[in-house]
C-alpha positions in Angstrom: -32.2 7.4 0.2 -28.9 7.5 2.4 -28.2 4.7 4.7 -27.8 7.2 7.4 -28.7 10.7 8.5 -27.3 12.6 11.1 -28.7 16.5 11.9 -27.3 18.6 14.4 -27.1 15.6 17.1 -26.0 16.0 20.6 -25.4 14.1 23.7 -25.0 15.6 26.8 -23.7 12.8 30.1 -24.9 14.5 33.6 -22.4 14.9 35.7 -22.8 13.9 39.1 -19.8 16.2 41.0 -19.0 17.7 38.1 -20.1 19.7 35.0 -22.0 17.7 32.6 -20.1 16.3 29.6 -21.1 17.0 25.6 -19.6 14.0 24.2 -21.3 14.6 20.6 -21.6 18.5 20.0 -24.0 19.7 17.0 -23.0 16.7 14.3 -24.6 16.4 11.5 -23.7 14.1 8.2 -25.1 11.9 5.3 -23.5 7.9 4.6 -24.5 7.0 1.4 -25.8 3.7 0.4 -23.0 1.3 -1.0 -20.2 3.2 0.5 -17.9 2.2 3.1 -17.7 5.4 5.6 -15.0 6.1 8.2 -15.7 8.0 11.2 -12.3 8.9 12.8 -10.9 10.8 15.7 -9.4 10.6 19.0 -10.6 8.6 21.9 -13.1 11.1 23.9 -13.9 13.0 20.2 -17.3 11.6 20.1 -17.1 9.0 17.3 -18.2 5.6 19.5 -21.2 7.6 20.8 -22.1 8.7 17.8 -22.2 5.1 16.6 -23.9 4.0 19.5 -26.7 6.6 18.8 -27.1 5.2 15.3 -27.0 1.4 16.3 -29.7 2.2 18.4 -27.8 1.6 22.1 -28.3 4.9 23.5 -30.7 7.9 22.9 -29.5 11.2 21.8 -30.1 14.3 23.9 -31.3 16.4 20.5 -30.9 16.2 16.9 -32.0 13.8 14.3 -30.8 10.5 13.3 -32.2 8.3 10.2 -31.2 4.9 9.5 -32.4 3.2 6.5 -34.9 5.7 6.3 -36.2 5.5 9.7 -35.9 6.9 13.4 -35.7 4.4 16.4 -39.1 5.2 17.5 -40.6 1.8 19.3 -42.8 0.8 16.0 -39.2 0.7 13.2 -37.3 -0.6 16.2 -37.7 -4.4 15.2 -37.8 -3.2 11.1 -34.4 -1.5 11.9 -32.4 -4.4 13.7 -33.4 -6.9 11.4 -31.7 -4.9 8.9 -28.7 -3.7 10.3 -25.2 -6.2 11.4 -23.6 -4.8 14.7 -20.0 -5.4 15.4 -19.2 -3.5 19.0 -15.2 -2.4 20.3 -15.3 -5.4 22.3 -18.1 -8.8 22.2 -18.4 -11.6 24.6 -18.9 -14.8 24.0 -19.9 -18.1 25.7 -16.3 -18.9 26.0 -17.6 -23.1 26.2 -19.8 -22.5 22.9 -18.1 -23.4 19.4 -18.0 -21.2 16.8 -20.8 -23.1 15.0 -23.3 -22.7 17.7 -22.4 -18.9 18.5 -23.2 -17.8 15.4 -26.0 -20.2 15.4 -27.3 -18.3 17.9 -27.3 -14.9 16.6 -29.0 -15.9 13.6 -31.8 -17.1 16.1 -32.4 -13.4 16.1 -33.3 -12.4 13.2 -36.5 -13.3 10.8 -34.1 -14.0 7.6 -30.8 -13.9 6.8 -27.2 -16.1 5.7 -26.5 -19.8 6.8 -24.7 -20.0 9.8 -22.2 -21.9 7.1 -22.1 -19.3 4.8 -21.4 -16.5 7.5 -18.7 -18.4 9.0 -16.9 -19.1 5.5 -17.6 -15.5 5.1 -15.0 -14.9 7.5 -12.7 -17.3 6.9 -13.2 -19.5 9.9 -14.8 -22.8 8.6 -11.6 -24.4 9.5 -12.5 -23.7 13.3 -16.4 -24.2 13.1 -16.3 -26.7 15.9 -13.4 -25.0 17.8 -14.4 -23.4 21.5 -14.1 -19.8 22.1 -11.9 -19.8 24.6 -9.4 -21.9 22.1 -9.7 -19.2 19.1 -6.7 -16.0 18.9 -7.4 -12.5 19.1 -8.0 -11.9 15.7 -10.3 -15.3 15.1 -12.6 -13.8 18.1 -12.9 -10.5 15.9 -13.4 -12.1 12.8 -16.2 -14.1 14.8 -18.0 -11.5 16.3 -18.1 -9.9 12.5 -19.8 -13.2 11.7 -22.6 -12.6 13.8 -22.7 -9.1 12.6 -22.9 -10.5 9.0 -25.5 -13.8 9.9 -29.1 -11.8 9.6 -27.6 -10.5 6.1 -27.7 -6.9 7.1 -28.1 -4.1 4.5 -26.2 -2.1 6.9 -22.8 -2.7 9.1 -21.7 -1.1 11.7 -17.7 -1.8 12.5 -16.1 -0.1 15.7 -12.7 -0.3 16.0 -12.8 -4.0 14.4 -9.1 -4.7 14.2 -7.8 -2.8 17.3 -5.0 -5.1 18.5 -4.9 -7.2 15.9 -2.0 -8.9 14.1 -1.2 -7.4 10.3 -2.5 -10.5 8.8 -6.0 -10.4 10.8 -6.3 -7.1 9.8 -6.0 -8.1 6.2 -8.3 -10.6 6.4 -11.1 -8.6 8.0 -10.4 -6.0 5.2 -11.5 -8.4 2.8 -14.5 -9.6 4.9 -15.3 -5.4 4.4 -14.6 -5.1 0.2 -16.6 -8.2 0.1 -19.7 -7.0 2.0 -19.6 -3.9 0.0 -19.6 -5.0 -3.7 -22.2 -7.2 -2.5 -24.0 -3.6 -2.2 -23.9 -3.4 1.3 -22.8 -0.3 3.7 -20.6 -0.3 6.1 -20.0 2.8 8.9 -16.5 1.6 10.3 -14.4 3.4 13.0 -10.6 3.2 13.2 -7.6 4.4 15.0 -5.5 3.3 11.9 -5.3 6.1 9.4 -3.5 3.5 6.6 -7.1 1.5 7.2 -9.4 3.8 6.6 -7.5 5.3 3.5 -7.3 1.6 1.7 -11.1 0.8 2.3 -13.4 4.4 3.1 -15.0 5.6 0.0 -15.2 9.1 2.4 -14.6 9.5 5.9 -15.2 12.3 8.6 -12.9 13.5 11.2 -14.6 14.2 14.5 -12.8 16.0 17.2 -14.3 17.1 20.7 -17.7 16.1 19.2 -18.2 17.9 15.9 -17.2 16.8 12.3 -14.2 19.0 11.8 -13.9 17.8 8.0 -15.6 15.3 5.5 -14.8 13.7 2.1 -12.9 11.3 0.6 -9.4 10.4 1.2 -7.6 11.8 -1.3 -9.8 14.9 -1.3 -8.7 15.6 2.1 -5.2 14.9 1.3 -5.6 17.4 -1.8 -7.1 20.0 0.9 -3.9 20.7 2.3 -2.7 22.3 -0.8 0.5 19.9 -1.0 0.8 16.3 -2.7 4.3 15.7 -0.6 6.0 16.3 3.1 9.8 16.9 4.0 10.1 15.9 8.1 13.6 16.7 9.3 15.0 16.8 12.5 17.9 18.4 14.3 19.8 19.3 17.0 18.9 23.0 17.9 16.0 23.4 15.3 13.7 24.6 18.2 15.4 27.8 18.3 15.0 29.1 14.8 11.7 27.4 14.5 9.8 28.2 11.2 12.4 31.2 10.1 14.5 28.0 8.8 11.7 27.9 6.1 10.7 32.0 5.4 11.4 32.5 2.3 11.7 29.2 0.7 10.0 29.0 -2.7 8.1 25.6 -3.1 6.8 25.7 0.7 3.4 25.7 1.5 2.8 25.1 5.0 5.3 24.4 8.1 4.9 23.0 11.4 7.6 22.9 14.0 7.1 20.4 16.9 10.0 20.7 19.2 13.4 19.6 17.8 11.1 18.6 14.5 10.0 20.3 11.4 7.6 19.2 8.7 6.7 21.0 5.6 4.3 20.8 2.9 5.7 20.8 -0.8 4.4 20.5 -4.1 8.1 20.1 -5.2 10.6 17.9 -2.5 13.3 18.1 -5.5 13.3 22.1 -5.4 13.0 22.8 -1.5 15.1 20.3 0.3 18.6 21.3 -1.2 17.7 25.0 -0.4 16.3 23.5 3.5 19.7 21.2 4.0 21.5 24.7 2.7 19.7 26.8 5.8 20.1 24.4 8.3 24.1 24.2 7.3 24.2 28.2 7.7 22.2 28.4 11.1 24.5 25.4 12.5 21.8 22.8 12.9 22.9 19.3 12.9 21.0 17.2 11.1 19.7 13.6 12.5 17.0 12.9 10.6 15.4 13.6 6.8 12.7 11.6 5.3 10.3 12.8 2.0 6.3 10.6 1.8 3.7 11.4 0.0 1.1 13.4 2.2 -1.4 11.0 4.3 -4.5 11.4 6.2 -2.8 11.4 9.4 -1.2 14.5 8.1 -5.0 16.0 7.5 -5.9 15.4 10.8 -2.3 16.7 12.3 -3.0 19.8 10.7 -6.6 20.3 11.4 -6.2 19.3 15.4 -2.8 20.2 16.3 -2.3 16.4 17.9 -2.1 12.8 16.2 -5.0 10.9 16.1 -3.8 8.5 19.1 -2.5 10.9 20.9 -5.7 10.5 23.2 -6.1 7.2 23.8 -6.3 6.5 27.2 -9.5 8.9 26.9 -13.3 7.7 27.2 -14.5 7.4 23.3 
């Protein structure tokens, strides 16, 4: 049985002055027990709602969705909660509660479940048990409200955007709170902006874009998709004007992109194609500023599916 089961869902927002707006257009998808899924896009692509839909928060406008085996009818409502852990894009807290006592309180929620002790060591915060909210950083409040996501011992977890803002070392740490709740056989459906993130801890992942899944698999399967294992960026003054004719011809080259004054190519072999590239560019008079060679990353998958980066829409409603 999968954790989750999505069929051809939509949700359509009326508009009031304006046309309605299909924020999740035709999805559907499988999360596997005992995996860690990634659901990644662009803010306004559809992802939050989509989570939303599963978590049980809002109601889809059509389609199917199966969590644990179950639809939230009224009857599994209560079965479902008590066995999922919800961490949201942004919790509040009692900021004049400690730590102790807000986790305390979420556990008052469900029939079973960890020690508020043993949640809050889960996360690496015993030190600040009896600390106030309002005293605790950005990435202690995080790690908190994942906590209370973890404290009814949840067969299912459901991380949006968990370490948004963070510092690299809270990010870190709630990485390990993740590996840990999986190879305790738990499943986690985590959204990210950050493509490094979901590479190191996604078993698969599924780009959404404008509310359908564009692409689905695992990491490196995805990478492997694009048909090259490494990518040759340059930049110079006056590449715009000979665009991709600077790589026609070029043996090794299996894709090129031109954005402006910069070029990135797919290669199976950097060692072969950028002495013959840095020869072209000499005979067409571009000066060179910039030349860097990385192996291919998921960011590039989702470049080259959507055109855009995946943050190039943040300011946008998820």
């Amino acid at each position: 049985m999968y954790a989750i089961e999505i069929e051809d869902l939509r949700k359509v927002f009326p508009g009031r002055r304006k046309q309605a707006v299909v924020a999740v257009d035709g999805l559907s998808l499988r999360v596997a027990r005992g995996q860690v899924f990634g659901l990644l896009g662009p803010n306004g692509a559809g992802k939050t709602t989509t989570v939303e839909i599963c978590e049980g928060l809002q109601r889809q406008t059509s389609g199917v969705v199966r969590v644990l085996g179950d639809e939230w009818t009224r009857r599994a409502m209560p079965r479902i909660r008590n066995r999922i852990g919800v961490s949201l894009q942004e919790t509040r807290f009692i900021e004049t509660q400690t730590v102790r006592e807000t986790v305390g309180l979420f556990r008052s929620f469900f029939q079973q479940g960890r020690t508020v002790e043993a949640s809050i060591d889960a996360v690496s915060l015993g030190e600040k048990a009896d600390a106030r909210v309002d005293k605790l950083s950005g990435g202690q409040q995080q790690r908190l409200a994942v906590a209370c996501a973890l404290v009814g011992d949840p067969e299912l977890l459901f991380l949006d955007e968990p370490t948004t803002g963070l510092d690299p070392q809270s990010r870190r740490s709630l990485w390990d709170v993740v590996r840990a709740f999986r190879a305790g056989g738990g499943t986690v459906l985590l959204t990210t902006h950050y493509m490094d993130e979901a590479e190191l801890l996604c078993d698969r992942v599924g780009i959404v874009d404008r509310g359908k899944l564009i692409a689905e698999g695992a990491p490196r399967e995805l990478v492997r998709s694009l048909g090259g294992e490494h990518l040759v960026e340059v930049a110079g003054h006056g590449l715009s004007v000979h665009g991709q004719a600077l790589t026609a011809g070029l043996t090794g080259v299996l894709r090129a992109r031109v954005d402006g004054d910069r070029l990135s190519i797919h290669v199976a072999a950097p060692h072969l194609v950028v002495p013959a590239l840095l020869a072209r560019l000499t005979e067409r008079g571009v000066e060179l500023t910039e030349l860097a060679t990385r192996h291919t990353s998921l960011e590039d998958v989702f470049v080259a599916l959507t055109g855009r980066h995946l943050r190039d829409d943040e300011g946008e409603a998820a």
